[in-house]
N, C-alpha and C positions, 0 to 999 in steps of 0.2 A: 405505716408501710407505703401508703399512699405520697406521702411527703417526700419519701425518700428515695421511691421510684422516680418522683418527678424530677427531685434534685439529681441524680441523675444523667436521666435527659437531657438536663437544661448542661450539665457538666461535660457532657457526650459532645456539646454543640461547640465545644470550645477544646476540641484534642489536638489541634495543631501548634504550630509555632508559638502564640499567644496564646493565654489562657483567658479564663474569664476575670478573673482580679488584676491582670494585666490594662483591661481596660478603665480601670479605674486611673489609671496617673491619662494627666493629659497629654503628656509628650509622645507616650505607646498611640494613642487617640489617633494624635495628628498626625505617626507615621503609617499609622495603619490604613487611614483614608485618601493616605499622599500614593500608597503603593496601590488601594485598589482602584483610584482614579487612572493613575498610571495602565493599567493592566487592563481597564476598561476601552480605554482610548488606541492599545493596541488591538484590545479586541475589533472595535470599531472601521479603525484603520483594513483589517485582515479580512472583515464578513461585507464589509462592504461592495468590493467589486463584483464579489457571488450575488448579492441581493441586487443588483444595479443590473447585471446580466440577465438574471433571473426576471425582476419587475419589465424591463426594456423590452422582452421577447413577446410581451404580451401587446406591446403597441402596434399600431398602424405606420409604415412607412413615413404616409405625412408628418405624425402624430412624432414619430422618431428625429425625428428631419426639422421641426420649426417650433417644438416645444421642449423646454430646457427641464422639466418635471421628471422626478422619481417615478413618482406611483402614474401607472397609465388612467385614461379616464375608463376603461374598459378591460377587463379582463377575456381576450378572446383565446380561448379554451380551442377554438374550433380551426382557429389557423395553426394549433402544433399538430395538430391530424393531416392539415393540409400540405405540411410542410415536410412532415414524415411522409404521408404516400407521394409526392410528388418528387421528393428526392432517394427513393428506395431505401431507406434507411434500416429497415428490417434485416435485408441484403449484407450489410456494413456489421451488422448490432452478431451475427450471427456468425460470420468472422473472427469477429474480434472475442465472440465466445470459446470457439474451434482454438483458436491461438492463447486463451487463457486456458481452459482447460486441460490442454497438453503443457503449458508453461506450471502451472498447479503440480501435476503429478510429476516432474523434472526434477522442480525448485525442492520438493520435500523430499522424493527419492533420492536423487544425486546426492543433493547437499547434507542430506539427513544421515547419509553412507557416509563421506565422509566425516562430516561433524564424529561420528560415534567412531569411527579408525582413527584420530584423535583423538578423543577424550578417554576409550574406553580400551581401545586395541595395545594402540602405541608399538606401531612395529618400529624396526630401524628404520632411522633416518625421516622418524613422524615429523623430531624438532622442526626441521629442516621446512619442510611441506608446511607447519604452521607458522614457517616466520614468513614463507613464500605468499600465505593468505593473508596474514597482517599486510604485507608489502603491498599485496593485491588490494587491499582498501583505500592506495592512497594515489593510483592509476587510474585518472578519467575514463569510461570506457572508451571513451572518442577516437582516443589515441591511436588503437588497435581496429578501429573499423576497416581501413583502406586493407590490409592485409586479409583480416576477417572477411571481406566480403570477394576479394580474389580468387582465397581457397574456397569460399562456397559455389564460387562459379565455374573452377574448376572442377569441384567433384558434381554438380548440375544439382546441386540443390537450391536454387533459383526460383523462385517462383509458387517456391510449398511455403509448409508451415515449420517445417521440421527445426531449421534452424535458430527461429524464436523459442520453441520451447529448449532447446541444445543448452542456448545459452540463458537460461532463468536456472539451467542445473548445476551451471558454471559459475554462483556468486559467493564474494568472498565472505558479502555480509551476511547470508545465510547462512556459512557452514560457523562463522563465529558465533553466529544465536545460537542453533543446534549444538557446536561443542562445551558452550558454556551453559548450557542447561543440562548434557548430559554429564559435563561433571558434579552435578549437585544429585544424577541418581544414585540411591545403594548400592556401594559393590556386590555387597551380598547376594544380589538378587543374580547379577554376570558369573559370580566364581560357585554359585549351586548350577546353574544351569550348564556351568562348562564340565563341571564333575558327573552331570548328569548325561554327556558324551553331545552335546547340543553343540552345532558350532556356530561362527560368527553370525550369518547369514539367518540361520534360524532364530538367534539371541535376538537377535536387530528387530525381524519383524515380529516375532512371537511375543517379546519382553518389552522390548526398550519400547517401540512403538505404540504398542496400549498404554504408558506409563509417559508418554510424551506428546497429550492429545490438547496440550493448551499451547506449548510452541510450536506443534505442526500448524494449530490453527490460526496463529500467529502468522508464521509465513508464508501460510496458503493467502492470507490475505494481502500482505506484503507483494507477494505474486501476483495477486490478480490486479493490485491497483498499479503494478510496474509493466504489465503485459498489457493493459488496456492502456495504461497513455502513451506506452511505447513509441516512438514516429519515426526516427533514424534507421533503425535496423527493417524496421517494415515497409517505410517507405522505399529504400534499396534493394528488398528484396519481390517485392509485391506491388510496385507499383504498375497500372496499366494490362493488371492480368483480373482476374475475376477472384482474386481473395481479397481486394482491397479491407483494411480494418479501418473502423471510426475514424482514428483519426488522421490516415491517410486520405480517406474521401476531405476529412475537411479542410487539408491544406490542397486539395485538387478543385475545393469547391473556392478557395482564398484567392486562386492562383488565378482560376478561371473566368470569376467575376461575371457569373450566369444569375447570380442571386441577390436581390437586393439584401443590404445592412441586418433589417428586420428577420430575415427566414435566416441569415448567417448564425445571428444570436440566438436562433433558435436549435440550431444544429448544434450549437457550443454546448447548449443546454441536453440535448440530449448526450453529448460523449460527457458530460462533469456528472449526470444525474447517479452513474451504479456505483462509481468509485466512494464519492462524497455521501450515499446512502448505508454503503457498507462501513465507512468509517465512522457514521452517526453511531451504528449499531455497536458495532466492536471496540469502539474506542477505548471504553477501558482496560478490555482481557489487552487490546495492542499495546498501553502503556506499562500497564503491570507487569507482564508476562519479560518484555524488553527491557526494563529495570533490573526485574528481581533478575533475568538472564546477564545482565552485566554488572551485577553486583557479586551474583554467583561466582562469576567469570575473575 
């Protein structure tokens, strides 16, 4: 039993592309080690400028300035404290909270409503609306800023937070995650519940929504990493008032040249630290969850 546990294991370790008797010829060998050199060197390539920004912040000005070395000779721990209270960064980090967590409950509301009056409703003329959000995926947002940001000035919502969250409930990519995941739920579970005199609105959040609690948290995250490095729409709306976000302070802190290099890369480092933590975390449910949703699809 023992033997054949292990074998196994060692079988378990080879379920992909190759198998393990694959490795026996040497031609599989040498493309095997050609592709994960390759894939290494991209790695390499990718984590580098994070590591570089990251080890740089810990230097001395001088130490920035006239020595050409990765690793600093010092880790000072004590200048990202200095560099936080001395540029209010609290103030920013709290903002930029305020504006993800209303962009959060938008992105999954809004686009979670529609996603499911596509996939599940289908009134007249749904085709239509879903060829309009494919079409929607292939429009820069950019395009539509000068207009977009007219009418927000017109109706005086300048200056809030309202219209960052407005448009995180507005995307096209989100309502095609949410309707291609809700096509892969049971009907069964929509045509009892409608026999049971329950209507849309109730199905949606009573049903569908417990039952859809790994691509809500899919796009909640999608959300929060597109809300925090947001810069165009916050910058135009928020700039020069007291909601500044992250990363408007840091192109006012680029622009304004009050900082030396050293506290700069440190400020970098605290707007890349929540995103790039949360994506350490989730990474998998993000890639899964995005797959099996457009494969569904």
């Amino acid at each position: 039993m023992a033997n054949i546990s292990l074998a196994k294991k060692e079988e378990n370790l080879y379920t992909g592309v190759i198998k393990k008797y694959d490795m026996n010829h040497l031609s599989v060998r040498i493309i095997y080690y050609m592709v994960f050199a390759v894939c290494l060197a991209i790695m390499i390539v990718c984590v580098f400028p994070f590591l570089w920004t990251i080890l740089s912040s810990f230097k001395t000005i001088k130490e920035f300035a006239s020595e050409p070395n990765i690793i600093p000779h010092q880790f000072q721990v004590s200048a990202f404290f200095k560099t936080w209270t001395s540029l209010k960064f609290i103030k920013y980090y709290a903002n930029s909270a305020i504006s993800v967590a209303g962009s959060i409950v938008c992105a999954i509301i809004f686009n979670g409503m529609f996603g499911y009056v596509l996939s599940k409703v289908k009134p007249f003329g749904s085709k239509i609306f879903e060829m309009l959000v494919m079409w929607g995926l292939l429009i820069p947002a950019t395009t539509s800023i000068v207009p977009l940001f007219m009418n927000l000035s017109k109706l005086g919502l300048t200056g809030t937070f309202i219209p960052l969250w407005l448009s995180m409930g507005a995307n096209a990519f989100y309502v095609v995650l949410f309707k291609n995941f809700f096509d892969s739920l049971p009907a069964s579970y929509i045509e009892a519940a409608t026999i049971d005199g329950a209507n849309n609105l109730t199905i949606f959040f009573k049903i569908v929504v417990p039952l859809s609690k790994s691509i809500i948290m899919v796009v909640g995250l999608y959300a929060i990493t597109a809300a925090w490095s947001d810069f165009l729409l916050p910058f135009l709306l928020l700039q020069n008032t007291a909601f500044e976000t992250v990363m408007v302070k840091l192109f006012s802190l680029m622009r304004g040249a009050k900082i030396n290099d050293v506290e700069m890369l440190r400020a970098i480092v605290f707007a890349i630290i929540p995103p790039v933590i949360l994506f350490i975390i989730f990474q998998k449910q993000i890639t899964q969850v995005t797959i099996q949703s457009g494969i569904k699809g």
